[in-house]
N, C-alpha and C positions, 0 to 999 in steps of 0.2 A: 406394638406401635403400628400404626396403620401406615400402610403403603403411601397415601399423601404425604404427609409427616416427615416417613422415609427419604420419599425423592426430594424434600425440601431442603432436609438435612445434608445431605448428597450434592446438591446444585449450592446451598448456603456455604458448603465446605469447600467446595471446586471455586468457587468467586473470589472469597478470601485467599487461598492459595495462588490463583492466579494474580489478584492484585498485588501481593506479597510479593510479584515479580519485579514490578516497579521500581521500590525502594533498594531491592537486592542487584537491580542490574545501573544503581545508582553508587551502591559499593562498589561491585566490581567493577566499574569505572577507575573509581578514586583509590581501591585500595586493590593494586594488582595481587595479591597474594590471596584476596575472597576466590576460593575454588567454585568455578563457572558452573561446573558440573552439576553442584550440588541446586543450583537455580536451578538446571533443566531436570533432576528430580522433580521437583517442587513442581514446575511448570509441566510436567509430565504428568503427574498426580491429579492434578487440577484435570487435564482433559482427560484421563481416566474416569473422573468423576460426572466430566458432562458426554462422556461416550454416548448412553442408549438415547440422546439428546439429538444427536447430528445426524442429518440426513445420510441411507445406507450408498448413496454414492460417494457421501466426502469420506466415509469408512473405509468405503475400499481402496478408495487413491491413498491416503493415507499407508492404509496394511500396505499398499503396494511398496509405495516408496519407503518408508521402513522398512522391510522383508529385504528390497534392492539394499539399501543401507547397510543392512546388517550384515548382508551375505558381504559385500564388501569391506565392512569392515574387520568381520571373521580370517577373511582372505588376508586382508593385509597385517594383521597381528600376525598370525602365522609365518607370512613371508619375512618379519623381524621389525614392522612398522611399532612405534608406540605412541601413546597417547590417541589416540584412534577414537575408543568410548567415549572418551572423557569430550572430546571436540565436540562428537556427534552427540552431545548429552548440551554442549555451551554453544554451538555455532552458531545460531538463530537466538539466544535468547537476548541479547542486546536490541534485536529488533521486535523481539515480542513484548519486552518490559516497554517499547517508544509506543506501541500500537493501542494496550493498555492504557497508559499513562496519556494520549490524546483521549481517549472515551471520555474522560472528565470534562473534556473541554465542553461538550454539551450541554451541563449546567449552566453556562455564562457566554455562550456565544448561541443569541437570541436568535427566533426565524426574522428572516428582511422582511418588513414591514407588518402588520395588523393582522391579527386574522379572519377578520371577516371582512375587508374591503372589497369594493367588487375590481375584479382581475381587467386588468388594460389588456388591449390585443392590437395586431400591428406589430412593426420593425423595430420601434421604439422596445415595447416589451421584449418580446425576442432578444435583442441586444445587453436588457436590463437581466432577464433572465441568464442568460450566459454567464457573461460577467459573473453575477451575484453567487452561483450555484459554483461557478470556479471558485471564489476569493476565497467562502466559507469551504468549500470542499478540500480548498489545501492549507488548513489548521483541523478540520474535524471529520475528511475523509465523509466514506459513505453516509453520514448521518446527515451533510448537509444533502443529497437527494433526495433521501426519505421526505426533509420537511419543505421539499419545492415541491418533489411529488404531491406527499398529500394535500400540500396549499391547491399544488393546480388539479386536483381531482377529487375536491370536496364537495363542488355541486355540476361537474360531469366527468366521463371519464376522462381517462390521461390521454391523448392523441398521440401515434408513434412518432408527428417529429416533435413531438416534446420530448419523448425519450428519447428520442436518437439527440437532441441536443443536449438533456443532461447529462447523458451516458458520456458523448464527446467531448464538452468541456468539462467536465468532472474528471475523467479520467484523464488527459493529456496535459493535466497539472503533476502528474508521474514526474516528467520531463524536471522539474526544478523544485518542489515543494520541502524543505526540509521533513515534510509530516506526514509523507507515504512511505509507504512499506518499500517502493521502489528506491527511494531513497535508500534506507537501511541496508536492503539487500546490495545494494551499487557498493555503498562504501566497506561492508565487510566485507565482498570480495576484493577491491580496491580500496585499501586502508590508507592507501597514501594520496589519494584523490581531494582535490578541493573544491569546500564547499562553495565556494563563493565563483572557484571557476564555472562550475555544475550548473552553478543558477543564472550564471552571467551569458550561460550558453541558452541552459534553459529554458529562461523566460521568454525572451524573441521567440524561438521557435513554437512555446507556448500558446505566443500573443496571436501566432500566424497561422496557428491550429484551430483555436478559437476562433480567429475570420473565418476560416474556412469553415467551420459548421455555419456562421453567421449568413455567407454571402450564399451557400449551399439553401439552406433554408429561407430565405430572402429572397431566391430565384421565382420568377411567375412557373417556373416549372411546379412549385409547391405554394405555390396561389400568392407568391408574394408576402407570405407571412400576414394576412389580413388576418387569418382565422386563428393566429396562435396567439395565445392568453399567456400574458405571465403576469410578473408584479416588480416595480421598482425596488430596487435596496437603496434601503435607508443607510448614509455614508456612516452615521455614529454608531451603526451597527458593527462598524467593521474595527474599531479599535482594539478589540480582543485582539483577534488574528494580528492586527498590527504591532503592537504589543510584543506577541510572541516570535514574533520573525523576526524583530530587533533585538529582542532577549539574546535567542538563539546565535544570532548573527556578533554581536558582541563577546558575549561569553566565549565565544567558540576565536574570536580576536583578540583577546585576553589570556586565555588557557587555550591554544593549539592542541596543548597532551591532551588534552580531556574529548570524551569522544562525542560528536555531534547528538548519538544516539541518545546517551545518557545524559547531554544537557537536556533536551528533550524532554526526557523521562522525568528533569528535575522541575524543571520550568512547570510544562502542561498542570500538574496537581497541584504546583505550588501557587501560579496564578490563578486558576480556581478555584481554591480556600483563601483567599486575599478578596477576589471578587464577590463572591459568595457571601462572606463575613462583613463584607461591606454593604450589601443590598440584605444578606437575613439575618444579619446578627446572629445570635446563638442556634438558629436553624442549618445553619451553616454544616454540622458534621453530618447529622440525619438525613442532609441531603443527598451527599455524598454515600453515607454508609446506604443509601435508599439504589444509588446509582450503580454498586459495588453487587447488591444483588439480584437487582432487574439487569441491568445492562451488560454486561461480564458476560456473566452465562452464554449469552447469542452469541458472546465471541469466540465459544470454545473449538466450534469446526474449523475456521479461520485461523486459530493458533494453533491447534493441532497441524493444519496444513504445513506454515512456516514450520514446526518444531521439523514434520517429520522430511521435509526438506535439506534442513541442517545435519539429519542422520542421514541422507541420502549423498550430502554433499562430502561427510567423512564419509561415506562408505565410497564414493566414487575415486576420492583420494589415495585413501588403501589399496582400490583395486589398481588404478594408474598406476600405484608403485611399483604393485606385485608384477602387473605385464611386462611393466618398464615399455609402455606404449609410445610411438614416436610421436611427435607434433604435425599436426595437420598444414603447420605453414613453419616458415624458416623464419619470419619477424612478423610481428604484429602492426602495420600500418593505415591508412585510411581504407584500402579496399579489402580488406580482411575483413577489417570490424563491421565493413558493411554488409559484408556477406555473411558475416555471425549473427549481424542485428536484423538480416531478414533470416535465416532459418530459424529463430525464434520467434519471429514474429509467424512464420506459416506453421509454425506447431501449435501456436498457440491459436491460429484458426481451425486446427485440427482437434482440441481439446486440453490440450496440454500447458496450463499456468507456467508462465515466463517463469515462476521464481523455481520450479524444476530445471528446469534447462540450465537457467543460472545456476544450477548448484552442481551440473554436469559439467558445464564448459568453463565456469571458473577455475576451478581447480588443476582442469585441465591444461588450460593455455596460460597458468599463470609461470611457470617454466621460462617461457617469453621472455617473461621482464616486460610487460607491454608498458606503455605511458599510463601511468593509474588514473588520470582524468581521461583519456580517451577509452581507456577498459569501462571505466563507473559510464562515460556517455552510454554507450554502447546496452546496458542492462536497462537505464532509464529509460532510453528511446524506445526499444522493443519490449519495453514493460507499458510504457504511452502509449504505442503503437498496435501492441499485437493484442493487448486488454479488452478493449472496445470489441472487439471481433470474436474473443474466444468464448468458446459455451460453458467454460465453468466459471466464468466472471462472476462476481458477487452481483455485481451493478446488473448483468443483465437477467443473471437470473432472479433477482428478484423483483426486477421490471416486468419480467415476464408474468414472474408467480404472484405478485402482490397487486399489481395493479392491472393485469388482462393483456398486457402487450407480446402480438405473439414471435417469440422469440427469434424464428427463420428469418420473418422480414426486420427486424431490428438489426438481428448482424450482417444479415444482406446489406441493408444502407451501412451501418461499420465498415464493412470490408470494403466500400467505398473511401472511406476516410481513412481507413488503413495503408493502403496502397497509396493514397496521396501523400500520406506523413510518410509515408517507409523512403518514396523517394525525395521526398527535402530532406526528412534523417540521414541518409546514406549521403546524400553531396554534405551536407553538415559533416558528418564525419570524415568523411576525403578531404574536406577542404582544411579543416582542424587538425588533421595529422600532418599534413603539408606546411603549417602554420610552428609546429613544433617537433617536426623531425628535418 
């Protein structure tokens, strides 16, 4: 069998296994007795398979964080802890089956506007552009930058503040989106957290992130925006996404017990073959099984990251136990949280993805009893916040790598905007714990 062949087989087998995550983190939803574990085999397997696949830095933070994981988790079986593997085998995969289960949305949630129109420029665009690259980015995550990017750098290159603006408003949709990773991560460590409060906090904050890239960018310090191109979104483009925020939002108001993650998981593919079946008729599954093994695959580094996160957050568990480590504060109130939500947001300028951190100090401070909306704020915010700025962001590096933008001065303007959202985040959070304590 020839080596191409091989790796096809390989990559053909790691996609289906991952997809297979989906439906199984849509059981163990509904049927608490499906052992989690056996998902994160399964999901485990899968990035096995797309291993010599991922870049040798996302390898090593991975080994890293697993190695830490294990060594923790080792420690704490030992010290009488149980259930330890089996956690670090299911902690993350509720959020890895939601992350999967969005990729579909791709087929049916169209790029705004035509693709060969010629591009408007001016405040107007700018403004449209924003908007747009937010609405679609929080139902289909990074995929909606890829298709603003390549719209805006089909007949010249990308300009940095175009990236620094999709990078901004794309990411500080964190903040409220049912359909980021940051989500997921919030509410599993904060299980008792509401959605509706989350987003009810969220969105303002959102809305006032997004001025700030707008009026940032608008300033004659960066020529007034005359030079920046974008393109209008067309409103009927956006009923997909609207669609599914109301699904989500309903469901989740009807069934409480059921978990936001896996309405998600059920929705995403399920409105996608309903759409799909209505625009291709019987082309419908081949599109999908077409999306299952181009698309998948690229996501094996990225779920690899989350899985080995979840080993890293049982192993830090374990080891918390084993020290019987004190609390770093006496109660968890507004200025706690804001001092959590900036040292994660300055790690993650330093290199270090928010959802590490989360998987350290969740566990940790959960002891507390903190208020579980104000714990889940707290992940969201310095997941908005500290993304934009960090170097191993998805969004920037492949702003950097795919379309020439160089990466020092991208997070340099970030860290501009970081620092501004850290302090409305942190009075947000003072002002919210005072509100309910």
């Amino acid at each position: 069998m020839a080596d191409a062949e091989v790796s096809r087989l390989r990559v053909g087998t790691g996609a289906w296994l991952l997809a297979s995550v989906v439906p199984l983190t849509v059981v163990g939803a509904l049927a608490p007795a499906w052992p989690g574990w056996v998902t994160g085999v399964i999901a485990w397997t899968a990035c096995a398979l797309f291993w010599c696949d991922m870049p040798p830095r996302q390898r090593a933070i991975v080994l890293a964080l697993v190695g830490v994981g294990a060594a923790g988790i080792v420690w704490g079986t030992v010290a009488g802890q149980e259930g330890l593997i089996a956690r670090g085998l299911a902690q993350n995969i509720p959020l890895t089956g939601m992350l999967v289960a969005v990729s579909f949305l791709q087929l049916v949630t169209t790029a705004p506007g035509a693709g060969e129109e010629k591009l408007e420029t001016g405040k107007r665009a700018l403004a449209s552009t924003l908007a747009g690259v937010h609405l679609f980015g929080a139902v289909i995550n990074y995929s909606a930058v890829a298709i603003f990017a390549d719209r805006l750098s089909a007949r010249r290159a990308l300009s940095l503040d175009q990236a620094v603006g999709l990078s901004q408003s794309f990411i500080v949709g964190a903040l409220w989106s049912p359909f980021y990773g940051a989500m997921a991560v919030a509410i599993t460590f904060a299980p008792g957290a509401s959605l509706l409060t989350l987003m009810s906090v969220g969105i303002p904050l959102t809305a006032v992130g997004v001025a700030i890239t707008y009026f940032t960018l608008a300033s004659e310090r960066h020529g007034g925006a005359r030079d920046f191109a974008g393109y209008p979104v067309r409103l009927e483009a956006l009923w997909v996404p609207f669609v599914l925020a109301v699904g989500v939002l309903a469901i989740h108001a009807l069934q409480p017990a059921w978990s936001v993650l896996a309405i998600i998981a059920l929705l995403a593919p399920a409105v996608t073959a309903v759409v799909l079946v209505a625009r291709r008729g019987s082309a419908a599954p081949a599109l999908m099984a077409e999306l299952v093994r181009t698309r998948i695959p690229r996501m094996g580094g990225e779920m690899a990251l989350f899985l080995a996160a979840g080993v890293l957050a049982a192993g830090m568990a374990g080891m918390i136990g084993a020290l019987d480590l004190g609390m770093p504060f006496t109660r968890f109130g507004g200025p706690e949280a804001a001092l959590v939500c900036a040292v994660i947001v300055f790690a993650a300028w330093a290199g270090l993805h928010p959802v590490i951190f989360v998987a350290v100090i969740g566990p940790w401070l959960a002891p507390l009893a903190p208020d579980q909306n104000l714990f889940a704020m707290v992940f969201l915010m310095a997941w908005a916040v500290g993304l934009p700025a960090c170097p191993m962001s998805n969004t920037v590096l492949s702003l950097s790598a795919r379309y020439g933008i160089p990466a020092g001065r991208l997070l340099a303007r970030n860290r501009i905007f970081s620092l501004q959202m850290l302090a409305l985040g942190a009075a947000v959070l003072v002002a919210y714990a005072r509100l309910v304590t």
